[in-house]
Residue, then its C-alpha position, 0 to 999 in steps of 0.5 A: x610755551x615750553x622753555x629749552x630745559x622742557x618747562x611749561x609756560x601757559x599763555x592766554x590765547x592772545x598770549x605771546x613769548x614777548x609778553x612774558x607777564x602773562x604767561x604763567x608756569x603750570x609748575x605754579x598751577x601745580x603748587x596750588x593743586x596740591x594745595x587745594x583740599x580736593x580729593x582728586x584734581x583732573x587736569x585736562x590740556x589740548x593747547x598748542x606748544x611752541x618754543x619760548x626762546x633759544x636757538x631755532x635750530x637747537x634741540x628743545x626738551x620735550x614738555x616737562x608735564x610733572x602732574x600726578x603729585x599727590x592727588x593729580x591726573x591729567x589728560x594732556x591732548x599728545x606729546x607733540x603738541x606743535x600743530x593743531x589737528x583741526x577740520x571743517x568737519x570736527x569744528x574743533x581739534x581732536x582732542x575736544x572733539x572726541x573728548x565732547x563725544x566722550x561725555x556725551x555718552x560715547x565713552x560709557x562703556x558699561x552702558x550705565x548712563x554714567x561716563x567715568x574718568x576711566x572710561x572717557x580716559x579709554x575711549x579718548x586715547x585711542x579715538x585721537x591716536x585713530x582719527x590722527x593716523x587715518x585723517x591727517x597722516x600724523x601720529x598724536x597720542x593723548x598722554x595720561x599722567x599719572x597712568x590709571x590703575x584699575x584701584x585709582x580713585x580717579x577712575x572711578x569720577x563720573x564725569x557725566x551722567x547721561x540722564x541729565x544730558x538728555x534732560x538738560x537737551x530737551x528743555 
């Protein structure tokens, strides 16, 4: 959910604006990642936004994803994430799909049985932006907060490996 002023709310999926016990805001979720002693927190999002509360009519702010304090990255499914971009052929929304086929393997781009957070990063934005534009006629642009540098240390996090996939598959 997203408040006029642009806050974030997250709701569990049978979560609503009129329960709003349960909906809880990612500025909280962002104080306990600084908190946590890890070297880098990933935060990946595909969701769907929808308005809190105000005027229908009035202009709502744009989400306000203030990620990459200190040692945060995230990976947030589009800008405008009021419509879900979901098919029979996908069996998920873009996002998750290209975002497993990027595990998978598809995303290693050096072809060294590993998927780094910057090769999944590399292969996900473009693979959603194509997909959206070419099958649905919508424009969906995955954000990365804060934006990678090559010397980041979170471009560097292996994600998957592929050996243990393929290993993990067969059993």
């Amino acid at each position: 959910m997203v408040t006029p002023t642009g806050d974030v709310l997250l709701a569990l999926y049978d979560g609503s604006a009129a329960d709003s016990a349960r909906l809880y805001p990612l500025t909280d979720l962002e104080s306990a990642f600084a908190r946590l002693k890890a070297n880098q927190v990933l935060f990946l999002f595909d969701g769907m936004m929808s308005r809190l509360r105000g005027d229908a009519k009035g202009k709502t702010a744009s989400p306000r994803w203030e990620l990459g304090g200190g040692n945060t990255v995230g990976l947030i499914g589009g800008e405008d994430l009021t419509k879900g971009l979901e098919d029979d052929q996908h069996r998920h929304g873009l996002f998750t799909y290209y975002l497993l086929k990027g595990l998978r393997g598809e995303a290693d781009t050096y072809h060294n049985g590993t998927v780094t957070f910057g090769e999944f990063t590399g292969y996900v934005r473009p693979k959603v932006a194509w997909a959206a534009k070419s099958q649905f006629n919508q424009e969906r642009r995955p954000l990365l907060l804060p934006s990678l540098k090559p010397d980041n240390q979170a471009a560097s996090l292996v994600h998957s490996r592929l050996a243990a996939l393929i290993g993990a598959e067969t059993r």
